[in-house]
C-alpha positions as CSV (number, residue, x, y, z in Angstrom):
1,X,185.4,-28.2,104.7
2,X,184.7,-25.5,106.8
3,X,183.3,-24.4,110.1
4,X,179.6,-22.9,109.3
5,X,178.5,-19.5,111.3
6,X,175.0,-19.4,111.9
7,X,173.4,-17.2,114.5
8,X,176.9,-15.3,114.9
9,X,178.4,-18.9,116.2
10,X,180.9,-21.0,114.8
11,X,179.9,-24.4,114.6
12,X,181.8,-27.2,113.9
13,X,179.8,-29.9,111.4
14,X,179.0,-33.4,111.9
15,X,176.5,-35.6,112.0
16,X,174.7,-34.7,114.4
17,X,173.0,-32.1,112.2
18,X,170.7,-35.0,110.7
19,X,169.1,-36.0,114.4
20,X,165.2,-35.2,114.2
21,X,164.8,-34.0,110.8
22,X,161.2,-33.4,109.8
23,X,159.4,-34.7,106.6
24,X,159.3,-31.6,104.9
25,X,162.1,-29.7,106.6
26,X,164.7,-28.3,103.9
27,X,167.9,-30.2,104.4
28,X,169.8,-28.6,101.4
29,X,169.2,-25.0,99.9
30,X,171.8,-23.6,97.3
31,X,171.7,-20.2,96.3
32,X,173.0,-18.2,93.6
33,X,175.1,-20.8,92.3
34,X,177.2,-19.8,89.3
35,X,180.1,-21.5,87.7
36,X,181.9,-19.9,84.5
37,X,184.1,-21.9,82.5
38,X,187.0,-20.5,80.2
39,X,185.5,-19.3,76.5
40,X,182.9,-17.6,78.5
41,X,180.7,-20.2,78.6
42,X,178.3,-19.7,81.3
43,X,177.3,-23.5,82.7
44,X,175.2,-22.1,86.1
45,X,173.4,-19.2,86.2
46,X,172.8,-18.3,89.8
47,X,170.9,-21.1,90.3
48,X,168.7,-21.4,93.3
49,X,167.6,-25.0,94.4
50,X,166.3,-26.5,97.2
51,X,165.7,-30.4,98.5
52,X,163.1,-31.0,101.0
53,X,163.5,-34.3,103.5
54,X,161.2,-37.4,102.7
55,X,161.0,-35.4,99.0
56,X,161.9,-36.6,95.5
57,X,163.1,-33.6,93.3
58,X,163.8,-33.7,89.6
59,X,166.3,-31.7,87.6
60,X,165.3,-31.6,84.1
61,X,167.1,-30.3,81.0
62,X,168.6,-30.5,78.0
63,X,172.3,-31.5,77.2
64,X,174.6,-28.7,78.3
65,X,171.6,-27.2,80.2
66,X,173.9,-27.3,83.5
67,X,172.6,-30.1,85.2
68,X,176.0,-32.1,86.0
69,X,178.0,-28.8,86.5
70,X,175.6,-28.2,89.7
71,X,175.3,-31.7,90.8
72,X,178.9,-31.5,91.1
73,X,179.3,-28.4,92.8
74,X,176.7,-30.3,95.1
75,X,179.0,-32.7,95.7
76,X,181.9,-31.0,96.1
77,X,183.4,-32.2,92.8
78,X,183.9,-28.6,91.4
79,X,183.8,-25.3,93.0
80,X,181.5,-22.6,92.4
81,X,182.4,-19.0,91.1
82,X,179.5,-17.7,93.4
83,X,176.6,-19.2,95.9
84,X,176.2,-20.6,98.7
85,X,175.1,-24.3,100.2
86,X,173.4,-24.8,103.3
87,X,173.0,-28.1,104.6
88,X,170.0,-27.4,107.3
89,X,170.7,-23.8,107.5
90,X,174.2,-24.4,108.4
91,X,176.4,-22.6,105.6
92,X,179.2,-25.1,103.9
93,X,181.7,-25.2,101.3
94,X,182.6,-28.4,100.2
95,X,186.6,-28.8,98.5
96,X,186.2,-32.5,97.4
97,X,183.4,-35.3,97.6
98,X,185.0,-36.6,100.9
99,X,183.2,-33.0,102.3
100,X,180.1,-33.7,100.9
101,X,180.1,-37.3,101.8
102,X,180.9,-36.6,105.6
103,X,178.1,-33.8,105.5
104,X,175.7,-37.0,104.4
105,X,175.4,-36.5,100.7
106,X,175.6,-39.3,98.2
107,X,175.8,-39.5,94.5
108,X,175.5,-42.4,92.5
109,X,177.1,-42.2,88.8
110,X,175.6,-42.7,85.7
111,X,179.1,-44.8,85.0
112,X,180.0,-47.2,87.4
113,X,182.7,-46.7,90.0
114,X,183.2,-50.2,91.5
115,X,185.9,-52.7,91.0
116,X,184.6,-56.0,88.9
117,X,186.9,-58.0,91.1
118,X,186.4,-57.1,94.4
119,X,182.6,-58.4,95.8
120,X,179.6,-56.4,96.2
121,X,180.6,-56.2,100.3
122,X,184.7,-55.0,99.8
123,X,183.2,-52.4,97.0
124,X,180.6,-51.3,99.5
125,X,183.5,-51.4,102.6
126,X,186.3,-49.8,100.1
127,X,186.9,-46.1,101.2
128,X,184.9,-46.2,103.9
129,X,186.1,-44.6,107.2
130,X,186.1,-47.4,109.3
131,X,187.8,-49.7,106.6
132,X,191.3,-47.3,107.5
133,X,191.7,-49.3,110.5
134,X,190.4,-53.1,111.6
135,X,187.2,-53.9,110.6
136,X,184.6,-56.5,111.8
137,X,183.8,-58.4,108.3
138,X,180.9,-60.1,109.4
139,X,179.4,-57.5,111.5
140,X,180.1,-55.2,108.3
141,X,178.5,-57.9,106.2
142,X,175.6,-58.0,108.6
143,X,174.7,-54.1,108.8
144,X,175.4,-54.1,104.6
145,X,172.5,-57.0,105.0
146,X,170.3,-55.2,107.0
147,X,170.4,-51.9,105.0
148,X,169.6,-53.6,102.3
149,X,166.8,-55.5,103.2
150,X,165.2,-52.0,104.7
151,X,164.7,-50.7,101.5
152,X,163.6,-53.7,99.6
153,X,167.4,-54.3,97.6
154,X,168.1,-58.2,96.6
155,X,171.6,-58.4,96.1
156,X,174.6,-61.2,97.2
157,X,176.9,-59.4,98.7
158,X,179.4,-62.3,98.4
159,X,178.9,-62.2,94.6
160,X,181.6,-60.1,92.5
161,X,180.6,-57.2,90.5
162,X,181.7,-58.7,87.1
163,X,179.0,-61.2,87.8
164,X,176.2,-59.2,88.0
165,X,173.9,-57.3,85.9
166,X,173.6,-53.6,85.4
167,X,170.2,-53.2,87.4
168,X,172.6,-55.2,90.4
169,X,175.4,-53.1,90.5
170,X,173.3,-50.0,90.5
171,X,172.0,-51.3,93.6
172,X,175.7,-51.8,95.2
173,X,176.2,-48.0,94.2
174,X,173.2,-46.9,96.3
175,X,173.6,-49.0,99.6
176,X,177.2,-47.9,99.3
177,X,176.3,-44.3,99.3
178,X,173.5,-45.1,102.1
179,X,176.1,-46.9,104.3
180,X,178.2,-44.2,104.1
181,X,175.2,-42.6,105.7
182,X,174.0,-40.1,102.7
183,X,171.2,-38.2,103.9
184,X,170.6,-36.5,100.5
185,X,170.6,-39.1,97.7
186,X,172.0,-37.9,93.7
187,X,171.0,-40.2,91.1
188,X,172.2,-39.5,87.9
189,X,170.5,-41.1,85.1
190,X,169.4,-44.0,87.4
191,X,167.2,-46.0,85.9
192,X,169.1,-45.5,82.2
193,X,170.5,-49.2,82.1
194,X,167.5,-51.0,83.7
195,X,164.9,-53.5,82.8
196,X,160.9,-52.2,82.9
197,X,160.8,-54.6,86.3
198,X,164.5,-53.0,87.8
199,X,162.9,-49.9,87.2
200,X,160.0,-50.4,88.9
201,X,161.9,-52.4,91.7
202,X,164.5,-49.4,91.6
203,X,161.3,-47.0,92.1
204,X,159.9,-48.8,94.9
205,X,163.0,-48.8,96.8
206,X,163.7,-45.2,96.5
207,X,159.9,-44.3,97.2
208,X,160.9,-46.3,100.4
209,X,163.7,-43.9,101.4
210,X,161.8,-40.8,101.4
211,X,159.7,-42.8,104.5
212,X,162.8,-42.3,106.4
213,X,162.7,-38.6,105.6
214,X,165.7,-38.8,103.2
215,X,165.8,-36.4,100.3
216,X,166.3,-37.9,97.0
217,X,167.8,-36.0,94.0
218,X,166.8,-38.1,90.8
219,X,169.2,-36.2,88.3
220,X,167.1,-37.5,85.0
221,X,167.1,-36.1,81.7
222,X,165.1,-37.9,79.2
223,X,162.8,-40.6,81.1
224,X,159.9,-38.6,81.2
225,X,157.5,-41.1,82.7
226,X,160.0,-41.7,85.7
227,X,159.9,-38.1,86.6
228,X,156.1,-38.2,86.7
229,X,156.1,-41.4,88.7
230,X,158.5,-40.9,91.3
231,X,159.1,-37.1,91.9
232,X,157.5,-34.7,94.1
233,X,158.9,-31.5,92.5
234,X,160.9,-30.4,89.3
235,X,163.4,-27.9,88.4
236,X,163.8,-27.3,84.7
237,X,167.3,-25.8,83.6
238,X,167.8,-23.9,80.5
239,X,171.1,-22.6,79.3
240,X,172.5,-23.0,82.7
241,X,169.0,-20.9,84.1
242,X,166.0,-22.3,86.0
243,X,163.1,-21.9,83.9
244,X,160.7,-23.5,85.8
245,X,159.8,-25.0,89.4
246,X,156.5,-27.4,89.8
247,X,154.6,-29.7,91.4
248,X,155.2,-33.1,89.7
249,X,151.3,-33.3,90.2
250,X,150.5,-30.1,88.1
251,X,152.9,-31.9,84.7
252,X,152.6,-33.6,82.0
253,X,155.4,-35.1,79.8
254,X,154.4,-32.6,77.0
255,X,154.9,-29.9,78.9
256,X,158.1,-31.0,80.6
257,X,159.8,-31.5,77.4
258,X,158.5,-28.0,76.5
259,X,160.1,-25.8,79.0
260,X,163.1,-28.1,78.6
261,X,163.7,-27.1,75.2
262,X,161.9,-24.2,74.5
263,X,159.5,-25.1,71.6
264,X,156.7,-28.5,72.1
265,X,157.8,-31.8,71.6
266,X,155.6,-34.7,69.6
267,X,156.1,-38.0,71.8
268,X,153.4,-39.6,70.2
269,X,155.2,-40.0,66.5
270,X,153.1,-41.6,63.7
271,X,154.4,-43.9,62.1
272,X,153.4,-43.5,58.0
273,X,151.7,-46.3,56.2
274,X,154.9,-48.2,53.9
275,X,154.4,-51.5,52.1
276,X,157.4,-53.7,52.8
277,X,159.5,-54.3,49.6
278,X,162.0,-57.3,48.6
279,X,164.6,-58.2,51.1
280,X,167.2,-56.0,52.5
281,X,169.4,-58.5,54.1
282,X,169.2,-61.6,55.3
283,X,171.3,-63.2,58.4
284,X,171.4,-66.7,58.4
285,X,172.9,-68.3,62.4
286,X,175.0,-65.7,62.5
287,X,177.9,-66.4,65.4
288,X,180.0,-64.2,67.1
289,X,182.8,-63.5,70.0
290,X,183.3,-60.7,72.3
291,X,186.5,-58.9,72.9
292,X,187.3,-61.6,75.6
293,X,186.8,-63.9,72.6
294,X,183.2,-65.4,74.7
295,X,180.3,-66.7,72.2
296,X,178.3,-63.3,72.4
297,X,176.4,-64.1,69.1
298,X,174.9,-67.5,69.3
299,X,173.2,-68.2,65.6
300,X,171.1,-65.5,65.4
301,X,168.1,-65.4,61.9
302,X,166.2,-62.8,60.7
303,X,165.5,-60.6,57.3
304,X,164.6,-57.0,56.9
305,X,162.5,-55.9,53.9
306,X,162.6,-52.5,52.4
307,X,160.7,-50.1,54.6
308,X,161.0,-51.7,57.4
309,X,162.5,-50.8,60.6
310,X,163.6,-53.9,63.0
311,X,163.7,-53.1,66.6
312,X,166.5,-55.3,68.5
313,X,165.4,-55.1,72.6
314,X,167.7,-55.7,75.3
315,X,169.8,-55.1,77.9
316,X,173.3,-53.8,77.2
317,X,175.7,-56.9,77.2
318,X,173.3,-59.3,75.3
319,X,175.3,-59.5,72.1
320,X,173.6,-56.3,70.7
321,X,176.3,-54.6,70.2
322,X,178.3,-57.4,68.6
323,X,175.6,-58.0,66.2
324,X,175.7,-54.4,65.0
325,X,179.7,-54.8,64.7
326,X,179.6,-58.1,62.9
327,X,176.7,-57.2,59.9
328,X,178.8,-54.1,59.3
329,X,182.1,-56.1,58.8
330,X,183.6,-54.7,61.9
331,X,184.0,-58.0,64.4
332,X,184.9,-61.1,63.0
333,X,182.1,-63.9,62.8
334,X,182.1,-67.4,64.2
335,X,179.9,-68.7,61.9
336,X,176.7,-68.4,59.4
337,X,176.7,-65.6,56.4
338,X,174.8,-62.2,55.7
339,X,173.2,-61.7,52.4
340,X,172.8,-57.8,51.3
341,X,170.3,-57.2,48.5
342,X,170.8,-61.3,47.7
343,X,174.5,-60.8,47.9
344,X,177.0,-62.6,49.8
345,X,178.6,-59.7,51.9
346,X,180.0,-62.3,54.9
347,X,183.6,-61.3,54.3
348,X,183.4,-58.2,52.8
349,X,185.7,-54.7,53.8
350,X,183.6,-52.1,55.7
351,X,184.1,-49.9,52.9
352,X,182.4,-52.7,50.6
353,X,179.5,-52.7,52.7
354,X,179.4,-48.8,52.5
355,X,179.9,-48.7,49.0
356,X,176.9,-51.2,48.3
357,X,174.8,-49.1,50.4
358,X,175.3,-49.8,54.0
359,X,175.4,-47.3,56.6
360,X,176.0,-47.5,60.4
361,X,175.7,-45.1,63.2
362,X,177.8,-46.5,66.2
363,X,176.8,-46.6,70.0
364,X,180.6,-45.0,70.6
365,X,180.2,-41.5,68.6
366,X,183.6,-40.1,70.3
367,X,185.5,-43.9,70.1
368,X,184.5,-45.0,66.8
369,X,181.8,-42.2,65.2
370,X,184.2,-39.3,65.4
371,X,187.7,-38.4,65.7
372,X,187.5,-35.5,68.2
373,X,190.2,-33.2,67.3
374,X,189.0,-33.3,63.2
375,X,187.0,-30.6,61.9
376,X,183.1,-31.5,61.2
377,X,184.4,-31.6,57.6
378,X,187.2,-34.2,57.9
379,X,184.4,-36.3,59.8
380,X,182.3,-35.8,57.1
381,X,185.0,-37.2,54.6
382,X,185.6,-40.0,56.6
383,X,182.7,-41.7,54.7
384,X,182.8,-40.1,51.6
385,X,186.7,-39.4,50.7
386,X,186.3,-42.7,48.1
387,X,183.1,-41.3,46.8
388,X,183.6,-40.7,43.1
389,X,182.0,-37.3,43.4
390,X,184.7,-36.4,45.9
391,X,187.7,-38.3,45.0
392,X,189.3,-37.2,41.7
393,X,192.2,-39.1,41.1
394,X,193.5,-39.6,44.6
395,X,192.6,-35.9,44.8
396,X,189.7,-34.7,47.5
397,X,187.3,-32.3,46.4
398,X,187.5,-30.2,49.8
399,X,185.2,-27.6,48.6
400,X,182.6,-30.1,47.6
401,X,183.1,-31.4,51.2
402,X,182.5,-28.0,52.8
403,X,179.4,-27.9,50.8
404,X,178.3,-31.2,51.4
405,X,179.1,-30.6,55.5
406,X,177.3,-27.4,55.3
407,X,174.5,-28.8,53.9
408,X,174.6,-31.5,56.7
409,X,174.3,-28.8,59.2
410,X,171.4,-26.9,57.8
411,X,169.2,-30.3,57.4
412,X,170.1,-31.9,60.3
413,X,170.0,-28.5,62.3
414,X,173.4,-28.6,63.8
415,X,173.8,-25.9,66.5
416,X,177.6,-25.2,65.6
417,X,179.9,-21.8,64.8
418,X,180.8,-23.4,61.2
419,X,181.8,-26.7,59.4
420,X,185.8,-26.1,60.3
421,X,185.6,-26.4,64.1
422,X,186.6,-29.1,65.8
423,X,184.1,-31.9,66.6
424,X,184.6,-32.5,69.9
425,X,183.1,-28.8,70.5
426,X,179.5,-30.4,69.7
427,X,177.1,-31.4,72.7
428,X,176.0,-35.2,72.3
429,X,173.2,-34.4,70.4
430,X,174.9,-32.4,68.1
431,X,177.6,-34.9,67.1
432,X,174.7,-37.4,66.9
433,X,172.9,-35.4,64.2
434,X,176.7,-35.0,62.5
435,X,177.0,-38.6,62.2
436,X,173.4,-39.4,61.1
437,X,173.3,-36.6,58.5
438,X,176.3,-38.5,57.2
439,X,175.1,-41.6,56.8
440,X,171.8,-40.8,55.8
441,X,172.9,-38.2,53.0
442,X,174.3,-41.0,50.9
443,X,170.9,-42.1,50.8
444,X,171.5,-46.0,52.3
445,X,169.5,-49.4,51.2
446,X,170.5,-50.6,55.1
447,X,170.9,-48.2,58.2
448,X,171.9,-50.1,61.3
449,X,171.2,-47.4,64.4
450,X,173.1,-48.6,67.5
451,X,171.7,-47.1,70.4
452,X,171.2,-43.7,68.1
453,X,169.3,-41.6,71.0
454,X,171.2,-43.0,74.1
455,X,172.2,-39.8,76.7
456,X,170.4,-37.4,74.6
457,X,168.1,-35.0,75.3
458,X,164.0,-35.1,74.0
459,X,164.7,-32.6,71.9
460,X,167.7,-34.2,70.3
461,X,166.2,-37.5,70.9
462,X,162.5,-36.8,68.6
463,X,164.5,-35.6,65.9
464,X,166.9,-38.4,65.4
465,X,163.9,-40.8,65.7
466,X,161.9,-38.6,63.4
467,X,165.2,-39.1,60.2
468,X,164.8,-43.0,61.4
469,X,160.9,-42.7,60.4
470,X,162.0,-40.6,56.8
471,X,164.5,-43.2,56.2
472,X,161.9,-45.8,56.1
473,X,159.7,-43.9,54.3
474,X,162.3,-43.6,51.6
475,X,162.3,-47.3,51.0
476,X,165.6,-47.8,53.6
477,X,165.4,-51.2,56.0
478,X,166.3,-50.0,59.0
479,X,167.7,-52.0,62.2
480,X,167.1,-50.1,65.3
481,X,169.1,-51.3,68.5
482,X,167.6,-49.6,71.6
483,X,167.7,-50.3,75.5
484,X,164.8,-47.9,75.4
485,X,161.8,-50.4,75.1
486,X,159.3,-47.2,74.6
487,X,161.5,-46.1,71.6
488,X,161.2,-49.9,70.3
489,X,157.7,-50.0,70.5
490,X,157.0,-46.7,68.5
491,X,159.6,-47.0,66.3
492,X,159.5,-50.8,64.8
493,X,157.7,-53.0,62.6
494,X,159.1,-56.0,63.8
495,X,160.5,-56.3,67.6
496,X,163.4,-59.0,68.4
497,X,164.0,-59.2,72.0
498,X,167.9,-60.3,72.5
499,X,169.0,-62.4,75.7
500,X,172.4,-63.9,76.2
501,X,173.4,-63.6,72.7
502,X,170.2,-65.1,71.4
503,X,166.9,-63.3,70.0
504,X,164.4,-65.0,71.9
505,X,161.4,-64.0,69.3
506,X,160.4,-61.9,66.3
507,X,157.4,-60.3,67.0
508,X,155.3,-58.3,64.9
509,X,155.5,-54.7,66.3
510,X,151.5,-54.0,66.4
511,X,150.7,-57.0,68.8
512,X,154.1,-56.5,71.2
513,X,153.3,-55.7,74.8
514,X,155.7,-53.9,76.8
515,X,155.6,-56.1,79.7
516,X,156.0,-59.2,78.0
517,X,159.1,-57.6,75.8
518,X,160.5,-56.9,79.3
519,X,160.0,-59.9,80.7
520,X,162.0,-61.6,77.6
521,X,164.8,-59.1,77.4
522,X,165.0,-60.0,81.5
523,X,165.4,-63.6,81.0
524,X,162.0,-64.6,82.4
525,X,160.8,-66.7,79.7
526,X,163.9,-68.4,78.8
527,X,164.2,-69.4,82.6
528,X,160.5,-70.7,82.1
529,X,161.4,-72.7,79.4
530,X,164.6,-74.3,81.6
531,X,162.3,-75.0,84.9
């Protein structure tokens, strides 16, 4: 870090730059900020951006708009081609986080940082200046206490982070950031993970900051109603540009989503009318283990008809996921069986269940959806190279691939140079539509979507939900796993709120009520049912 020169005078920073600041005072103004990349891709535009104390200001954009590229020239994680920062009109040039951290900016990750072994208070304490010499635990302990209890945080700070739930550790991320004394607050994608009531506790607590004339960065990109509800101002990036600067007062989400993507976006998607046919497939106590071999699927029931989209609710970690791995054959089952179009299918390959009509679209598009450094092509292949309109005697048809993939691209309206580049040079929303387009062009009886519009954009994110709607027009059952409960609700027919491996109810999707499919996917009910 540098000394900054203002007024001809060199002066040395610390933290004595954050005595008396004024509500409304800006406390961080970057200008010009422009970072290039090799290619020639241009991720920041001489941005200009300002954050005003006791203010919450929204960034809004689209994947690969240049939101994180600037959040992490703001803190210090990358370096910027040209610009400048000014931290209360004092000129700085931060060369690592440690910079921006001792200049009293704080970012909370999207992805957790913290050790599951260590408690809440030694992740809090670890890295922390004062923890490179002797520390007073319980004083510590008490000041971690007392900071939390100012801005309305319930958390045991005995408790280890394995043991606690996403909306918890979220919290341990922010009063770490605060005790390091973070002035200017960055949270990226921070209510992504949380319940309807830790998003509202989450909101309340960070409404309470700006009291104490903190600025608060909400880096959010797709949860609309949040912005509107918590912000005070919003900067809209295009293409690594601003586009737009407002009053949170003078939007609406319609015309957010617009200037973030350039063309209006439908929230409100209607569902068509579609008469439930004979059953798709029927799971009967269906059991299952995690990969630390702990009952995550505890006899779970239900049937989806033809036309018919089931919405699975829940927090991540509630034996969603293992569900979606164990009806497609890929995790092991404990017990019960899965009948597909009245057909025993318990035991049967993953290519068995493809071949008889199954498709999946995994949570994990660069793990298990894609392999990175194959061409879109050879990820196309990967479900249809035992196709018989592909596979001639152990020989592919690569040019009825190509066509195949190119006709992928055009439907599904993949923004890509052509079908022989690698994958991995897709944005998220890109790759997404790469993967649907490949299940959906085989025309499936079954699609199981896990998490399908998860980190994308509302661009990317209408149109994936928009093939979910065709497919079920076309007579597909569709299972829908989502830890978007406004997505659930417009989406399904049926609802099925999942909690510690078990679906707590089926409900009929036109008399669910998003509080009450919060408070289930929470907990609430089943520790009604226990008291």
């Amino acid at each position: 870090m540098t000394n900054a020169k203002t007024r001809g005078e060199t002066i040395e920073l610390h933290g004595d730059i954050w005595k008396h600041i004024q509500p409304g005072e800006v406390v961080l103004d970057a200008q010009g900020i422009t970072k290039r990349y090799p290619g020639g891709v241009l991720a920041n535009d001489h941005i200009d951006f300002k954050v005003k104390a006791g203010e919450i200001h929204a960034i809004l954009g689209e994947n690969g708009a240049g939101k994180t590229t600037l959040m992490s020239i703001l803190f210090g994680l990358l370096q910027p081609d040209e610009g400048e920062i000014y931290i209360r009109g004092l000129k700085v040039r931060f060369r690592s986080p440690e910079d921006a951290i001792k200049m009293g900016i704080g970012m909370v990750h999207q992805h957790r940082k913290l050790i599951p072994a260590h408690s809440v208070l030694e992740n809090i304490l670890l890295g922390h200046p004062r923890s490179k010499g002797v520390m007073k635990l319980k004083e510590a302990e008490e000041e971690v206490a007392a900071l939390a209890k100012r801005y309305g945080f319930e958390i045991d700070i005995r408790a280890k982070v394995w043991q606690l739930t996403e909306g918890e550790k979220q919290v341990v991320e922010i009063v770490k950031a605060l005790y390091r004394g973070a002035k200017i607050l960055i949270l990226d994608e921070p209510t992504s993970a949380l319940t309807p009531l830790e998003t509202d506790r989450l909101l309340e607590s960070i409404e309470s900051m700006t009291q104490d004339a903190l600025g608060v960065v909400p880096f959010i990109t797709h949860k609309l109603p949040v912005v509107l509800a918590i912000s005070d101002e919003v900067t809209i990036l295009r293409r690594g540009r601003v586009v737009d600067r407002l009053k949170t007062a003078e939007a609406t989400e319609q015309i957010l989503a617009q200037k973030m993507v350039g063309r209006p976006v439908i929230f409100d998607l209607q569902k068509q009318p579609v008469e439930p046919g004979e059953p798709v497939i029927q799971v009967e106590n269906l059991s299952a283990r995690n990969n630390k071999g702990v009952m995550a699927l505890n006899q779970v029931s239900f049937t989806v008809r033809e036309g018919e989209i089931l919405g699975i609710a829940g927090v991540a970690g509630n034996g969603q996921h293992e569900l979606a791995e164990a009806l497609f054959g890929l995790r092991p089952i404990e017990g019960g069986r899965i009948l597909f179009l009245r057909r025993d299918i318990t035991r049967a390959s993953v290519q068995e269940r493809w071949k008889l009509g199954m498709g999946y679209t995994p949570s994990e598009r660069t793990e298990v959806g894609s392999i990175p450094d194959f061409s879109l092509i050879e990820n196309v292949a990967m479900n249809y190279y035992f196709d018989a309109r592909f596979n001639h005697r152990g020989l592919l048809d690569y040019g009825g691939l190509r066509r195949l993939t190119e006709q992928i691209i055009d439907e599904f309206d993949v923004a890509t140079p052509g079908p022989d580049v690698n994958i991995r040079t897709l944005s998220g929303g890109n790759l997404q539509k790469v993967i649907l387009g490949r299940v959906l062009s085989r025309h499936p009886k079954l699609v199981i979507a896990n998490l399908p519009a998860q980190g994308l954009d509302v661009g990317a994110t209408e149109f994936v939900q928009r093939q979910l709607l065709a497919a079920r027009e076309q007579k597909a059952a569709v299972i829908l796993i989502s830890e978007d409960l406004d997505e659930i609700l417009s989406l399904s027919d049926w609802i099925a709120p999942m909690y510690e491996g078990e679906m707590v109810d089926i409900i009929p999707a036109a008399e669910a009520k998003k509080e009450v499919i919060g408070a289930m996917i929470a907990g609430v009910h089943q520790q009604e049912r226990e008291s």
